[in-house]
C-alpha positions in Angstrom: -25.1 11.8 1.6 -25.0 15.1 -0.9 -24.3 14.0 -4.5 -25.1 17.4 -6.1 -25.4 20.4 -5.6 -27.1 23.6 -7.6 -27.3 27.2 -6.5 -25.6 30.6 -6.5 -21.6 31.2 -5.7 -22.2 33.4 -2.8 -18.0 33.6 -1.8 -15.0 32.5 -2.6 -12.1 31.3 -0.8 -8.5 30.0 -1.3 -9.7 26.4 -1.6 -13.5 26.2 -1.4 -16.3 28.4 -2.2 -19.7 28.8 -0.4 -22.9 27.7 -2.6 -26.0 28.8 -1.7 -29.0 26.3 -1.7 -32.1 27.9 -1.3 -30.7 30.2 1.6 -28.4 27.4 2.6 -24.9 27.8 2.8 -22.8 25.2 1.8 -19.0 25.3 2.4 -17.6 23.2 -0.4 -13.7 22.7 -1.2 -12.7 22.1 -4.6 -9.5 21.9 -6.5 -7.5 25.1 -8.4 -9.0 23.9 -11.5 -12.7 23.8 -10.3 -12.5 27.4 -8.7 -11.1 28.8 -11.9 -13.9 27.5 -14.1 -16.3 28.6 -12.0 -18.5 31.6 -12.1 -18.8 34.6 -10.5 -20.3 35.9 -6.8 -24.3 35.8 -7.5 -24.2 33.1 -10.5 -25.5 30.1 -10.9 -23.2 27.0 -10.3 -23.8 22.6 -10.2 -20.9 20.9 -8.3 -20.7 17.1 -8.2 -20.2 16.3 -4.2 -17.9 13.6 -2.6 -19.1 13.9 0.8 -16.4 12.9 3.3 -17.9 12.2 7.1 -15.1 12.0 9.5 -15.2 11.5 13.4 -15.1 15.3 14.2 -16.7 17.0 10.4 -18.4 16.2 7.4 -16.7 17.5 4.5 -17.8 18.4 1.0 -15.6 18.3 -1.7 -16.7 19.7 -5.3 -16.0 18.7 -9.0 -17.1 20.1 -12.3 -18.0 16.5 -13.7 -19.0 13.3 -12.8 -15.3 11.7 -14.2 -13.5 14.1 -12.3 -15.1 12.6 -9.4 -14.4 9.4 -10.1 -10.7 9.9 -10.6 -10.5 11.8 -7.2 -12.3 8.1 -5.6 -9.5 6.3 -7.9 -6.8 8.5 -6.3 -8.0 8.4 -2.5 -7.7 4.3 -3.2 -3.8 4.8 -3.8 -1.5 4.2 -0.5 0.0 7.6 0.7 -2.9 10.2 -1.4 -5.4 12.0 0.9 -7.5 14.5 -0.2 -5.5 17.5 0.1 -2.7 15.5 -2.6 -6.0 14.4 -4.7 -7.0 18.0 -5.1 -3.6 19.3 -6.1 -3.3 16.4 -9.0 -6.9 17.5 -10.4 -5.6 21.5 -10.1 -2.8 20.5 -12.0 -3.5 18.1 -14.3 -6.6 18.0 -16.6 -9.0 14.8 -16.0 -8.2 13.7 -20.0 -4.1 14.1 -18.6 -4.1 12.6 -16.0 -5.9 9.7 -17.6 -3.4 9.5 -20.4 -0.2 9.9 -17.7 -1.4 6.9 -16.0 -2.0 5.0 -18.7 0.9 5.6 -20.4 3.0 5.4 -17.2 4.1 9.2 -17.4 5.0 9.4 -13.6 7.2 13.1 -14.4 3.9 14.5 -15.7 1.8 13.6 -12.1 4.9 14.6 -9.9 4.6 18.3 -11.0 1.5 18.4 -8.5 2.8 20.4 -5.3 3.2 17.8 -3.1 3.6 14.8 -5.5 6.6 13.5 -5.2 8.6 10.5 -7.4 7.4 7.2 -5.5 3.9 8.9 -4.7 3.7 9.5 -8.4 4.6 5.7 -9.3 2.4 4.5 -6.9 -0.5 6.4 -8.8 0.7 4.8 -12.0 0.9 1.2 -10.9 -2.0 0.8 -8.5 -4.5 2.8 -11.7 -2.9 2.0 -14.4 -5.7 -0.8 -15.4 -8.2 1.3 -14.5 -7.1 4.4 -16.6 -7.0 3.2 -20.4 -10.7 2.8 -20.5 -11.3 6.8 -18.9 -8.7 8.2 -21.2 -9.8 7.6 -24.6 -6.2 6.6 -25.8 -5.3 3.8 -28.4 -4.8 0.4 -26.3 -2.1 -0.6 -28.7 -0.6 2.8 -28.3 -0.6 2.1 -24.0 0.7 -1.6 -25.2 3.4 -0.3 -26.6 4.5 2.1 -24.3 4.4 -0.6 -22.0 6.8 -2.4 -23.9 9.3 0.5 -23.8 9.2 1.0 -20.3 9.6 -3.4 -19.8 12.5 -2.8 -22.6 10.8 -5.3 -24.5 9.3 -3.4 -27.6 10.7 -4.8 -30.7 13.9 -2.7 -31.7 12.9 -1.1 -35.2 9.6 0.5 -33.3 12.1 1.7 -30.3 14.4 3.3 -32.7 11.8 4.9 -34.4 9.7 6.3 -31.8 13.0 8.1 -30.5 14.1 9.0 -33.9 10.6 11.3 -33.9 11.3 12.2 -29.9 14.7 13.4 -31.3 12.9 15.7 -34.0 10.8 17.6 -31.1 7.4 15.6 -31.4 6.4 14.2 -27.7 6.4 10.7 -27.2 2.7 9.9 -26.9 2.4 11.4 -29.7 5.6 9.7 -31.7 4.1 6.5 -30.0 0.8 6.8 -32.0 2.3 7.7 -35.0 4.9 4.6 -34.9 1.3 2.2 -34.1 -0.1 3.5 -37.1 2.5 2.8 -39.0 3.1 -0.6 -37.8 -0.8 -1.2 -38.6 0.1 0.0 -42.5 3.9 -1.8 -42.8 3.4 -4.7 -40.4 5.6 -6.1 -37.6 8.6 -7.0 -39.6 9.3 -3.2 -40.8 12.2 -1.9 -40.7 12.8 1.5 -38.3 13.2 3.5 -41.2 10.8 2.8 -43.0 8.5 3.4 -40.0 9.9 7.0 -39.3 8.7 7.7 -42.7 5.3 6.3 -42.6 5.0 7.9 -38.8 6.5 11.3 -40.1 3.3 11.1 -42.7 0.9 10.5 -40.1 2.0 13.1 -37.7 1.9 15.6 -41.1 -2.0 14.9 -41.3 
């Protein structure tokens, strides 16, 4: 099994590029992201390897990090995602994007993948969504509450003002983390405008 790989880009293709290893040529697909951040023909290059053996191949697949790795695992493990859908996620989405989409349940953001559509896209979000908080460096109580919204069970005052900042341009993630913050300084029993205006202060930071 290859883990790793360092050498020189000898060519590039559509999808993969060819490394070479001490003379050796090794024909390694990677995502639209990947390719872009990689150097030029005759430069030195280290791809983390998923190696995939099949009945007829062995196929390498290529990542710039370790976690983006790991999320392309994650993704295989989801009902209806192979590898070609995996790669188009990680070519569209950043790794620190997609970890927040799925934590926060944004399944519009992963469906703008080619080839992602709606239910593939909540599928992603249910069957990783406990796995994702901990890779995405977001706020638990901010994914709490989110959670709330979607269940239509956060308390009203935080609803209202959450959409109150949505309605004034900001995105919701970031209204959301500006309404937790202000619930940490007013407390549960605040009123929705008072939270708009501690969250409108927060965001002004």
């Amino acid at each position: 099994m290859i883990g790793k790989l360092a050498g020189a880009v000898d060519s590039y293709g559509p999808d993969w590029l060819i490394l070479d290893v001490h003379g050796v040529g090794y024909l390694v697909h990677c995502s639209a992201k990947t390719l872009e951040a990689l150097p030029g023909r005759g430069e030195a290059a280290v791809l983390f390897i998923e190696t995939q053996i099949r009945d007829d191949q062995i196929r390498l697949v290529g990542f710039m990090s370790e976690v983006e790795r790991e999320w392309f695992r994650m993704l295989l493990t989801v009902q209806g995602v192979g590898s070609k859908v995996a790669l188009a996620i990680l070519g569209t989405l950043k790794v620190s994007d997609l970890a927040s989409a799925v934590a926060l349940q944004d399944k519009a953001m992963i469906a703008r993948a080619p080839g992602v559509g709606p239910k593939v896209a909540a599928r992603i979000c249910a069957e990783l969504k406990d796995k994702a908080p901990a890779l995405s460096g977001i706020d638990m109580a901010v994914v709490r509450l989110q959670s709330q919204f979607g269940d239509k069970v956060a308390p009203r005052p935080a609803s209202d003002a959450v959409s109150a900042l949505v309605n004034l341009g900001y995105g919701e993630t970031q209204a959301s983390a500006a309404i937790v913050a202000a619930l940490s300084e007013a407390g549960e029993g605040a009123e929705a405008a008072q939270l708009i205006r501690l969250g409108l202060r927060e965001l002004s930071r």
